[in-house]
Chimera marker file (.cmm) of the C-alpha trace (Angstrom):
<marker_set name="trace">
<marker id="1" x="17.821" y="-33.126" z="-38.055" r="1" g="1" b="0" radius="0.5"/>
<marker id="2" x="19.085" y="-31.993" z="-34.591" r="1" g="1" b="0" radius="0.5"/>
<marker id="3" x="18.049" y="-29.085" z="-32.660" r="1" g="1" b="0" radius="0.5"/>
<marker id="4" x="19.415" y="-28.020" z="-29.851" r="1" g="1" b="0" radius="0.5"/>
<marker id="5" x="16.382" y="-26.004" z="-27.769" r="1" g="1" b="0" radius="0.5"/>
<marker id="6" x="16.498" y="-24.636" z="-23.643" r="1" g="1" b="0" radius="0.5"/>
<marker id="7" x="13.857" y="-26.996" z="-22.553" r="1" g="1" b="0" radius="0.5"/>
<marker id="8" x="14.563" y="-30.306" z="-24.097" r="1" g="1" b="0" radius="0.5"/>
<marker id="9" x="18.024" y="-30.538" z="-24.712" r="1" g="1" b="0" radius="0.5"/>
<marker id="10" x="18.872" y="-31.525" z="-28.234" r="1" g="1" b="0" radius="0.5"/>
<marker id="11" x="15.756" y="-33.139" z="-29.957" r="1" g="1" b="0" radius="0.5"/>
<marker id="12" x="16.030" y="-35.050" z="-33.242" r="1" g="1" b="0" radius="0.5"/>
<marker id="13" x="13.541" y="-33.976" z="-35.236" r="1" g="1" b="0" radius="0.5"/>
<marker id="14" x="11.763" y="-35.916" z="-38.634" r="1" g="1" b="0" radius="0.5"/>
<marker id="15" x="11.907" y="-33.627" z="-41.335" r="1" g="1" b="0" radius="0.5"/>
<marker id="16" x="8.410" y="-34.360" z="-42.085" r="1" g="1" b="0" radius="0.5"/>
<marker id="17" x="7.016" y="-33.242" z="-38.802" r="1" g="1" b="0" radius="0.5"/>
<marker id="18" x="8.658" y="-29.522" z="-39.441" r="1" g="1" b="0" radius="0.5"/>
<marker id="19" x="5.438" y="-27.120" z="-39.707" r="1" g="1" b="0" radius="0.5"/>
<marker id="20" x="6.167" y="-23.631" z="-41.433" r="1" g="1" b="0" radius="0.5"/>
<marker id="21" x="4.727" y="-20.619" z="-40.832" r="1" g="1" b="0" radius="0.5"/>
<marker id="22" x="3.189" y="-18.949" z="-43.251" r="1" g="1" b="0" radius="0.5"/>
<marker id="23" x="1.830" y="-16.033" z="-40.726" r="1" g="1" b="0" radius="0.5"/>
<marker id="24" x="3.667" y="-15.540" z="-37.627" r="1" g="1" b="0" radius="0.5"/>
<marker id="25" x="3.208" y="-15.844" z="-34.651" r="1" g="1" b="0" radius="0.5"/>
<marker id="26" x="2.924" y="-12.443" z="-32.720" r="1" g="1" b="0" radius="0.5"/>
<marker id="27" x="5.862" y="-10.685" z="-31.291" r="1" g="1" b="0" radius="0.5"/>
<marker id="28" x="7.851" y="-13.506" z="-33.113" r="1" g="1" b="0" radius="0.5"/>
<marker id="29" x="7.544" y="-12.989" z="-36.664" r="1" g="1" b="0" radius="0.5"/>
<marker id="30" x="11.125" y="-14.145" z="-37.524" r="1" g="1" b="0" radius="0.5"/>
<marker id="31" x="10.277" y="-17.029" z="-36.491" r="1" g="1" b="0" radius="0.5"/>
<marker id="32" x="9.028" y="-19.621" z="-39.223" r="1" g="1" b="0" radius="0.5"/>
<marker id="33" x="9.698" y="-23.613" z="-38.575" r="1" g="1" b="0" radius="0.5"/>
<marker id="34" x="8.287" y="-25.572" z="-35.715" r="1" g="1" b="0" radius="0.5"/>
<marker id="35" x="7.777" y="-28.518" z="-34.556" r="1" g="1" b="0" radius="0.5"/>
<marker id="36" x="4.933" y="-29.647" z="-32.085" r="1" g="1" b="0" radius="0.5"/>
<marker id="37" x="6.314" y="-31.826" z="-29.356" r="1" g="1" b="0" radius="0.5"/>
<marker id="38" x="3.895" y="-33.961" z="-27.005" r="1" g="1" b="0" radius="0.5"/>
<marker id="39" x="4.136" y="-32.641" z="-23.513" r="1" g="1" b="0" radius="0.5"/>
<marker id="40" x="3.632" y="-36.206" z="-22.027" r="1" g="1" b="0" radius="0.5"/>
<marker id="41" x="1.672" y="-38.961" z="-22.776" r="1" g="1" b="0" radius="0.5"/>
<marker id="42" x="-2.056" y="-38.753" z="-21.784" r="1" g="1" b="0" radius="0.5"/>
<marker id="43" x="-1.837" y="-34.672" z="-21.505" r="1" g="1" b="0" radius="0.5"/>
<marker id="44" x="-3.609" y="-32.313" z="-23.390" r="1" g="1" b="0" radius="0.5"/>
<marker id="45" x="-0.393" y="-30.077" z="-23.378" r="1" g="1" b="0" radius="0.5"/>
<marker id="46" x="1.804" y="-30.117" z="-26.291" r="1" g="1" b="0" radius="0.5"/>
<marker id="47" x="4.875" y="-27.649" z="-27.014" r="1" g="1" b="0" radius="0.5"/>
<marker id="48" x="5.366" y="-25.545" z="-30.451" r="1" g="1" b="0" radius="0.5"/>
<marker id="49" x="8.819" y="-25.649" z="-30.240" r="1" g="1" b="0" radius="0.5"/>
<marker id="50" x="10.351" y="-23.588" z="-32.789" r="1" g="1" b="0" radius="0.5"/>
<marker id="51" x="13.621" y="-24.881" z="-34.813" r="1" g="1" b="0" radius="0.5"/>
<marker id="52" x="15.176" y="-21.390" z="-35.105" r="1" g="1" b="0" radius="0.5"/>
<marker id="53" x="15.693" y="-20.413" z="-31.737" r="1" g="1" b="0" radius="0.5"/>
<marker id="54" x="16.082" y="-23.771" z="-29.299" r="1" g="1" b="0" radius="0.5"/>
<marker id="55" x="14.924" y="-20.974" z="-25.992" r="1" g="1" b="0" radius="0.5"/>
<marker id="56" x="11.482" y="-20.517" z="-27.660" r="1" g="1" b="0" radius="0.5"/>
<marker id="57" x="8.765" y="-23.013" z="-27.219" r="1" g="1" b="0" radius="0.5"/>
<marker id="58" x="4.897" y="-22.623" z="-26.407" r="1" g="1" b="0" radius="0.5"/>
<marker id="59" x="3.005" y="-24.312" z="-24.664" r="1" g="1" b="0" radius="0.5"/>
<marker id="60" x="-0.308" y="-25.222" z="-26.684" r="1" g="1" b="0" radius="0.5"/>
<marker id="61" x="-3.536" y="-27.298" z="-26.533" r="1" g="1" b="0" radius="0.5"/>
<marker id="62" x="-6.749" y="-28.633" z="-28.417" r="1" g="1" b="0" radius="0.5"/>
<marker id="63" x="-9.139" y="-25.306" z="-27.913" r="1" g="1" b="0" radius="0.5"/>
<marker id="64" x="-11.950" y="-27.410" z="-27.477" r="1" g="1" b="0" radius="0.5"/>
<marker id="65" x="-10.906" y="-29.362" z="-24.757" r="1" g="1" b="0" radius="0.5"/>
<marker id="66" x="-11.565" y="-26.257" z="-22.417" r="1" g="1" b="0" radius="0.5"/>
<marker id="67" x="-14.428" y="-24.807" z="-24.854" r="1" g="1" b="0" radius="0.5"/>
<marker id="68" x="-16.473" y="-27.456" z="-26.606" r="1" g="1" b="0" radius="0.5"/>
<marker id="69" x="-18.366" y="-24.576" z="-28.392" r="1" g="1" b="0" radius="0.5"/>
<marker id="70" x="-15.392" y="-23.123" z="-29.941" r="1" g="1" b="0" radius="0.5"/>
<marker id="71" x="-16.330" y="-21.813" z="-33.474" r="1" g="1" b="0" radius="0.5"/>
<marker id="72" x="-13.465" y="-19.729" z="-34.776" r="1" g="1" b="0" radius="0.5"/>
<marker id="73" x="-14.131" y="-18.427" z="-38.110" r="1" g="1" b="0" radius="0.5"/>
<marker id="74" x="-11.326" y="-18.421" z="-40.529" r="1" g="1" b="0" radius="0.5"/>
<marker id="75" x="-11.170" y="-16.323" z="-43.259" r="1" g="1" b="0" radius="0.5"/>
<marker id="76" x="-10.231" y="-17.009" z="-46.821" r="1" g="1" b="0" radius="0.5"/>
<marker id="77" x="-7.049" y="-15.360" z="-47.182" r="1" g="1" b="0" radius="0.5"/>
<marker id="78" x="-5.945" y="-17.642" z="-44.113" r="1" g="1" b="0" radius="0.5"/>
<marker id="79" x="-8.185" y="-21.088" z="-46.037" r="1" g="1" b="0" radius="0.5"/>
<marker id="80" x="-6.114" y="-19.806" z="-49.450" r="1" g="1" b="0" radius="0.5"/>
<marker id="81" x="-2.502" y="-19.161" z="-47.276" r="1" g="1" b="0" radius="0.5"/>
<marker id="82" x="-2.481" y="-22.432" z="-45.854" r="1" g="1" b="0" radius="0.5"/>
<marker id="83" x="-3.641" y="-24.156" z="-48.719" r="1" g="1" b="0" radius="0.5"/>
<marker id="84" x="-6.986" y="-25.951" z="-47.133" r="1" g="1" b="0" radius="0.5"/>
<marker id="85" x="-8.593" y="-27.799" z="-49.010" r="1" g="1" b="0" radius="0.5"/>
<marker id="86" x="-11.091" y="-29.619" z="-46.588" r="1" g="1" b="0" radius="0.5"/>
<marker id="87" x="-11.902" y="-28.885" z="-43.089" r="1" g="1" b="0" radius="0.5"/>
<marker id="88" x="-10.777" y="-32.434" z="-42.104" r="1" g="1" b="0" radius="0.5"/>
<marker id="89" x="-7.098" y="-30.968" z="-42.962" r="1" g="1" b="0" radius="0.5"/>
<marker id="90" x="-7.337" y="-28.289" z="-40.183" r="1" g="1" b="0" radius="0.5"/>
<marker id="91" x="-5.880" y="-28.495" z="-36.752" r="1" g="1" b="0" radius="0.5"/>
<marker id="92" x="-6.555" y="-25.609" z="-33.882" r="1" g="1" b="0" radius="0.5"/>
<marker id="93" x="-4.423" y="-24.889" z="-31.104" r="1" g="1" b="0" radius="0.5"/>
<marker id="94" x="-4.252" y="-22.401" z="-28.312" r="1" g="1" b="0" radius="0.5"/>
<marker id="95" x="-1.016" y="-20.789" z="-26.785" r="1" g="1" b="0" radius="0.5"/>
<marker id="96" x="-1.626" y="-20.618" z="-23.466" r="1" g="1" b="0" radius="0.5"/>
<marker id="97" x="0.282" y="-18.356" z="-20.289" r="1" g="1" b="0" radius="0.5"/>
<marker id="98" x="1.207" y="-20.061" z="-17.368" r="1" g="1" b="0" radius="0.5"/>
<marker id="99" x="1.114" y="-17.881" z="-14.568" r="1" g="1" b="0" radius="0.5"/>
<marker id="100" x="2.893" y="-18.615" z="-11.053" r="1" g="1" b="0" radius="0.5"/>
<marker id="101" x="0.048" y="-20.208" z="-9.851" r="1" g="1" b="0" radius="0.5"/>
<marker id="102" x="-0.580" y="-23.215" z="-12.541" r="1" g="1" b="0" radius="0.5"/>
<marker id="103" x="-4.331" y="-22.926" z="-11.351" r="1" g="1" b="0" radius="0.5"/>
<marker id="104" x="-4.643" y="-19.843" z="-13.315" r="1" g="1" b="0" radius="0.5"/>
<marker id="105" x="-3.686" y="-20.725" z="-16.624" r="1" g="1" b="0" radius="0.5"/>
<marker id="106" x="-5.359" y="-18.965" z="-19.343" r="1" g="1" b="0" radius="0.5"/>
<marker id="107" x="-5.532" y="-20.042" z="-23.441" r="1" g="1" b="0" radius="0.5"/>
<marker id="108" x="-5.408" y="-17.241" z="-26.102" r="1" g="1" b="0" radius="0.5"/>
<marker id="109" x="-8.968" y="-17.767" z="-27.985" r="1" g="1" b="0" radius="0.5"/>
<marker id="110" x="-8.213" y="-14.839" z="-29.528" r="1" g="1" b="0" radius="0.5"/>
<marker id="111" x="-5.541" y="-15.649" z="-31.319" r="1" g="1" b="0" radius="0.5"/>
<marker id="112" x="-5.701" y="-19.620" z="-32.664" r="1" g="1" b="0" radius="0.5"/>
<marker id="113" x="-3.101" y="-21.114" z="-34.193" r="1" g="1" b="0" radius="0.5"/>
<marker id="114" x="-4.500" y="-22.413" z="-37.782" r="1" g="1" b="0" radius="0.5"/>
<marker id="115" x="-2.163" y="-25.866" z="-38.610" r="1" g="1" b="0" radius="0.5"/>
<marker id="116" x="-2.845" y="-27.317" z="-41.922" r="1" g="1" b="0" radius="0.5"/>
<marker id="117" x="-1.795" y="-31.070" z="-40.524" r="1" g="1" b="0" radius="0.5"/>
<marker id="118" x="-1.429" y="-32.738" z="-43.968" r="1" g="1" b="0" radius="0.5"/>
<marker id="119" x="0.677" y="-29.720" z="-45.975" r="1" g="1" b="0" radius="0.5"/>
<marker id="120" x="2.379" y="-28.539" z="-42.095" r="1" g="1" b="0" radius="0.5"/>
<marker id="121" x="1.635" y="-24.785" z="-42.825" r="1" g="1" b="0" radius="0.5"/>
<marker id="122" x="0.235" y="-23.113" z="-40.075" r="1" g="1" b="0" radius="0.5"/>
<marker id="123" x="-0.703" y="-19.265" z="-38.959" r="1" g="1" b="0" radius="0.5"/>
<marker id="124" x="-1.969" y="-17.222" z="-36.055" r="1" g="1" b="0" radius="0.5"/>
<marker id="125" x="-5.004" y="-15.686" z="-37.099" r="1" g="1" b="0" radius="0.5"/>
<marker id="126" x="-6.538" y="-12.918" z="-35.149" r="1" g="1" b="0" radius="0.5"/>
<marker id="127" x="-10.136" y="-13.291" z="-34.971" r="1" g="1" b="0" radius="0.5"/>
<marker id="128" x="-12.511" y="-10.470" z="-35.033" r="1" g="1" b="0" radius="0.5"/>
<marker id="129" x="-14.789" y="-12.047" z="-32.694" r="1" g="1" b="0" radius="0.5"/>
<marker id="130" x="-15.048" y="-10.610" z="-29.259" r="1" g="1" b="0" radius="0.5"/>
<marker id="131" x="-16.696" y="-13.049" z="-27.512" r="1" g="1" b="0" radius="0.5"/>
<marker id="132" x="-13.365" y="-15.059" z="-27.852" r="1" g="1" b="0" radius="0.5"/>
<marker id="133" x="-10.800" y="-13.894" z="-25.201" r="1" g="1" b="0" radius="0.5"/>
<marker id="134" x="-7.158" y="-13.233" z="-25.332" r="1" g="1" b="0" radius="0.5"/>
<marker id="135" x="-7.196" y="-14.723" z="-21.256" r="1" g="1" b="0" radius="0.5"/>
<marker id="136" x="-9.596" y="-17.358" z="-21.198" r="1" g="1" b="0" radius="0.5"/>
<marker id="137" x="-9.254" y="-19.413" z="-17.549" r="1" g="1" b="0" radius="0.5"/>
<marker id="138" x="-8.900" y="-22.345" z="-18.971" r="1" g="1" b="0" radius="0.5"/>
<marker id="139" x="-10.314" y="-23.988" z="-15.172" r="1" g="1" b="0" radius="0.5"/>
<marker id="140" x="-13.699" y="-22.316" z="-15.819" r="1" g="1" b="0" radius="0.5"/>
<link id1="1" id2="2" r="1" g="1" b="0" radius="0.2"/>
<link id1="2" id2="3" r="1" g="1" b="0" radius="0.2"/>
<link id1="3" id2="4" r="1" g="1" b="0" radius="0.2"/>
<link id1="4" id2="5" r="1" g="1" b="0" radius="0.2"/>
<link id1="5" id2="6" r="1" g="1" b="0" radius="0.2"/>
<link id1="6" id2="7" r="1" g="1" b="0" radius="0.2"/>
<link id1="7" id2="8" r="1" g="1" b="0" radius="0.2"/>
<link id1="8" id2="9" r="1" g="1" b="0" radius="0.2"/>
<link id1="9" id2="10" r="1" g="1" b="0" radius="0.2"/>
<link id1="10" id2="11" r="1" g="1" b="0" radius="0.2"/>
<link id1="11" id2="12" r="1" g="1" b="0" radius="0.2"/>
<link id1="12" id2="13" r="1" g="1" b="0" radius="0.2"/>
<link id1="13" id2="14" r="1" g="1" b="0" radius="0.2"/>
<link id1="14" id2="15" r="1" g="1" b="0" radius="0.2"/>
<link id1="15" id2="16" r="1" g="1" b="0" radius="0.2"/>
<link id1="16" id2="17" r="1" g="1" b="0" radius="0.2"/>
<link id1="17" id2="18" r="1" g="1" b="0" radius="0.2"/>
<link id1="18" id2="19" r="1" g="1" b="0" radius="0.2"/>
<link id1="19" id2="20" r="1" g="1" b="0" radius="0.2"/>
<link id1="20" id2="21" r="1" g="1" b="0" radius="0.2"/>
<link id1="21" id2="22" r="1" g="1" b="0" radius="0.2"/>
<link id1="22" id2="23" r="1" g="1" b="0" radius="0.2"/>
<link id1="23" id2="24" r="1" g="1" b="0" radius="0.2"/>
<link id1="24" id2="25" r="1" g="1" b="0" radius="0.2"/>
<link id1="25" id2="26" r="1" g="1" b="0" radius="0.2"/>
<link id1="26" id2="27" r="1" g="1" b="0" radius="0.2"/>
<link id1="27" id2="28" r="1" g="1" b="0" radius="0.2"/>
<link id1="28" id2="29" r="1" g="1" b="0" radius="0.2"/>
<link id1="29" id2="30" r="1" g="1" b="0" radius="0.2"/>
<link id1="30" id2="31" r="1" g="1" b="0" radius="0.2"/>
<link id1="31" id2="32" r="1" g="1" b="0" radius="0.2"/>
<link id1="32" id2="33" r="1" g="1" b="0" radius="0.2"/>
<link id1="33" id2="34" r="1" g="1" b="0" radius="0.2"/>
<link id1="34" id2="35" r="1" g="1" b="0" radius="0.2"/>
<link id1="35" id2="36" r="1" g="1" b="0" radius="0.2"/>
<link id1="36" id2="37" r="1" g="1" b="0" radius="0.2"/>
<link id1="37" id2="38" r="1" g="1" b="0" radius="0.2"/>
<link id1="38" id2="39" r="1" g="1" b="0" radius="0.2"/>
<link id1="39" id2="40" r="1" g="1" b="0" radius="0.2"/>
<link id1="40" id2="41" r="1" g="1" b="0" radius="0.2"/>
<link id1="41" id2="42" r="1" g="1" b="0" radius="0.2"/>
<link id1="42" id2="43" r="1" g="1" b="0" radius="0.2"/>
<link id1="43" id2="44" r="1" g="1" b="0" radius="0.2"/>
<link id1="44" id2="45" r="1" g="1" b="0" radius="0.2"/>
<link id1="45" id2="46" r="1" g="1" b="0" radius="0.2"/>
<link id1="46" id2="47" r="1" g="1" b="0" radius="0.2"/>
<link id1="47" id2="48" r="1" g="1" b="0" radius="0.2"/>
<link id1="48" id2="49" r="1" g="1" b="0" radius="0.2"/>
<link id1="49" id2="50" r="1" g="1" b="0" radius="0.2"/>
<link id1="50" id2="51" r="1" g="1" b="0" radius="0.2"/>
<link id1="51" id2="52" r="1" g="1" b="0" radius="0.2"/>
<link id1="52" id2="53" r="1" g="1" b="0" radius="0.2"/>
<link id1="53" id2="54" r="1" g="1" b="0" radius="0.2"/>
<link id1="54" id2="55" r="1" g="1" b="0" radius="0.2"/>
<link id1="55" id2="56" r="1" g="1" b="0" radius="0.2"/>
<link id1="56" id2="57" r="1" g="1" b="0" radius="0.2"/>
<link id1="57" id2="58" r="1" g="1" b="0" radius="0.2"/>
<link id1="58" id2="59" r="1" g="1" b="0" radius="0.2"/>
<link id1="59" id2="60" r="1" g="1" b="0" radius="0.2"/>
<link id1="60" id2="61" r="1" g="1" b="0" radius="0.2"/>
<link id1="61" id2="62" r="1" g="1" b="0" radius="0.2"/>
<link id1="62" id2="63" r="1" g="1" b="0" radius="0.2"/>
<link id1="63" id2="64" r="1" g="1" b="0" radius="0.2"/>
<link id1="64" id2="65" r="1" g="1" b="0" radius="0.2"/>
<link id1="65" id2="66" r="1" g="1" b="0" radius="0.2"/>
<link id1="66" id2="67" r="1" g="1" b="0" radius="0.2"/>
<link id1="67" id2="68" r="1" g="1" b="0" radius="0.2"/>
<link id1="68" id2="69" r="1" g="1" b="0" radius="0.2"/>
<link id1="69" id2="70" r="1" g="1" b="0" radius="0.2"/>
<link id1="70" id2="71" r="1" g="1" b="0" radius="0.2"/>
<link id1="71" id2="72" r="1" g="1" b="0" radius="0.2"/>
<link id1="72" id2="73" r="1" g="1" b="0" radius="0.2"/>
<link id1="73" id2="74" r="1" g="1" b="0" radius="0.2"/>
<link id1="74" id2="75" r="1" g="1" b="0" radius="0.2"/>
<link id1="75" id2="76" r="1" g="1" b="0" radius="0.2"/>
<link id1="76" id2="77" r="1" g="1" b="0" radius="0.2"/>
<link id1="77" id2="78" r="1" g="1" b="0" radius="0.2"/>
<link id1="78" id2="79" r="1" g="1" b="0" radius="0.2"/>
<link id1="79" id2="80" r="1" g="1" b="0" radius="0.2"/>
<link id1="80" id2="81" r="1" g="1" b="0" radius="0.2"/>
<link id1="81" id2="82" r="1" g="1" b="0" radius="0.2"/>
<link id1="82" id2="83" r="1" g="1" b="0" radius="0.2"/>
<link id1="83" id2="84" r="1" g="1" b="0" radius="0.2"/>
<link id1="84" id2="85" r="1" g="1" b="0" radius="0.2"/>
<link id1="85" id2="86" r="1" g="1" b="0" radius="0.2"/>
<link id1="86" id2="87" r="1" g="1" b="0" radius="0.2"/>
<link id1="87" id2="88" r="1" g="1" b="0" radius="0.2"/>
<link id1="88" id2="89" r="1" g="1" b="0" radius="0.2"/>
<link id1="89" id2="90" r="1" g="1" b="0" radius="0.2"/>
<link id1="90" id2="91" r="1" g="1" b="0" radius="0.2"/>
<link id1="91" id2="92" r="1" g="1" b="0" radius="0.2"/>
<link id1="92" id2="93" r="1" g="1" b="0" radius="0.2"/>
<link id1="93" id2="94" r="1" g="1" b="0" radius="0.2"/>
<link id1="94" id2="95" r="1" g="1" b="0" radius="0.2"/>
<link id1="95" id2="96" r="1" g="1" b="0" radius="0.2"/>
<link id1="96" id2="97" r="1" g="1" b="0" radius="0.2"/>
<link id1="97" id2="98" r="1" g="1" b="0" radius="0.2"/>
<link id1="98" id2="99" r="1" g="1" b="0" radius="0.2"/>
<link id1="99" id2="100" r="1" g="1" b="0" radius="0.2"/>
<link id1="100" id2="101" r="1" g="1" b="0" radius="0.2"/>
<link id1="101" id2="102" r="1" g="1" b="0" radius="0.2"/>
<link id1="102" id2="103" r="1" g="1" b="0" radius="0.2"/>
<link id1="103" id2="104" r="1" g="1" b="0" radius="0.2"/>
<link id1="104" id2="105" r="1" g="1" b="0" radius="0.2"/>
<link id1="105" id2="106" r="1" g="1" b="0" radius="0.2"/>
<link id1="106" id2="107" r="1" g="1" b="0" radius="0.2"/>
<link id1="107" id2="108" r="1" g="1" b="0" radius="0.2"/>
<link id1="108" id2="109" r="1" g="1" b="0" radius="0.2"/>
<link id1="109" id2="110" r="1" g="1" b="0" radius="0.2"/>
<link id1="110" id2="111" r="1" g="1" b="0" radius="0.2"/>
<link id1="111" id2="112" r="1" g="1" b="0" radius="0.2"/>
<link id1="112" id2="113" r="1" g="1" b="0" radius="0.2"/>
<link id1="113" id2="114" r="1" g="1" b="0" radius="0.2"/>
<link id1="114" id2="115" r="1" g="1" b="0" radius="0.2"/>
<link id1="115" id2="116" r="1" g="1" b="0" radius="0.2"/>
<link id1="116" id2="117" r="1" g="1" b="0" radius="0.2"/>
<link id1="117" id2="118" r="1" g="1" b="0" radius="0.2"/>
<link id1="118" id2="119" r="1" g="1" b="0" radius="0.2"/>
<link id1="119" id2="120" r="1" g="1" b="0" radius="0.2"/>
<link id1="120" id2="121" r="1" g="1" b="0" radius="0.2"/>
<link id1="121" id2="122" r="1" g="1" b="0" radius="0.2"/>
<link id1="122" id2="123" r="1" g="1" b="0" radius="0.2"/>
<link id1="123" id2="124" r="1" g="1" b="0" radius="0.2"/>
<link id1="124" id2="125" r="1" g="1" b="0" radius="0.2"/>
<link id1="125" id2="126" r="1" g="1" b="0" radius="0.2"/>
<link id1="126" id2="127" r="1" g="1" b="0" radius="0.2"/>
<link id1="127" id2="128" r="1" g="1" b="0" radius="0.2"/>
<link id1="128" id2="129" r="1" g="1" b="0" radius="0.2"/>
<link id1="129" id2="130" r="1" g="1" b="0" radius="0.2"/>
<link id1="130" id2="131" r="1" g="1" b="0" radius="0.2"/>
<link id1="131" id2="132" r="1" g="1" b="0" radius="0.2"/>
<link id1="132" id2="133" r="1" g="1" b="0" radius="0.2"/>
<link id1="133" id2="134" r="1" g="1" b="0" radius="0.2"/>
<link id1="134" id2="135" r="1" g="1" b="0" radius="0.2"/>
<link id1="135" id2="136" r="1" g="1" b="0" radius="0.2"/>
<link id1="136" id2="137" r="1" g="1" b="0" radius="0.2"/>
<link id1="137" id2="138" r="1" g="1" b="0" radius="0.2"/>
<link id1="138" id2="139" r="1" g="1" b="0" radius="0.2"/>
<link id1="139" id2="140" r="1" g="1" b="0" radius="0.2"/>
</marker_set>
């Protein structure tokens, strides 16, 4: 399948890499097939680039890469939704916001992005725990 998106040009994309939302993704709710894209080789970057509109794409990365103590807990409604059957099945990402000065990225801990790697379902889930930020510095 072809896609033609802002930051990569037209992509060809394996069918069976297509993740679907089953949750949106804030502020983008219409929004429901994606595909993860490797930023480059060796970086811990990747981009959810969606396959419905080619201008959005986010930039993403392994949460516990910048926070090895990351313990989001995800409820069963979300375990049910994405059809999980072991934890083994379960990828976590992070959006992150790149500010003008790269330095100051931040990662949404917040707000995880809940991929279900074998079935590629996925959902933002909104965790209830406060100690998680919305703007974590990912440099800290």
């Amino acid at each position: 399948m072809k896609v033609q998106t802002s930051r990569f040009g037209e992509i060809d994309v394996d069918e069976s890499k297509i993740i679907e939302m089953r949750g949106g993704i804030l502020g983008f709710n219409r929004l429901n097939r994606f595909v993860m894209i490797v930023h480059e080789e060796g970086s811990p970057f990747q981009w959810f680039q969606s396959l419905e509109d080619g201008s959005i794409a986010f930039i993403t990365m392994n949460p516990f890469i910048i926070k090895s103590d990351y313990e989001p807990e995800i409820d069963d409604r979300t375990i049910e939704m994405l059809e999980i059957d072991k934890a083994e099945d379960i990828d976590l990402m992070v959006i992150l916001t790149v500010r003008s000065e790269p330095v100051k990225m931040t990662a949404n801990l917040r707000a995880p992005l809940v991929i279900n790697k074998r079935k590629k379902l996925a959902s933002q889930v909104i965790l209830e725990d406060e100690q998680y930020p919305v703007q974590y510095n990912i440099n800290e």
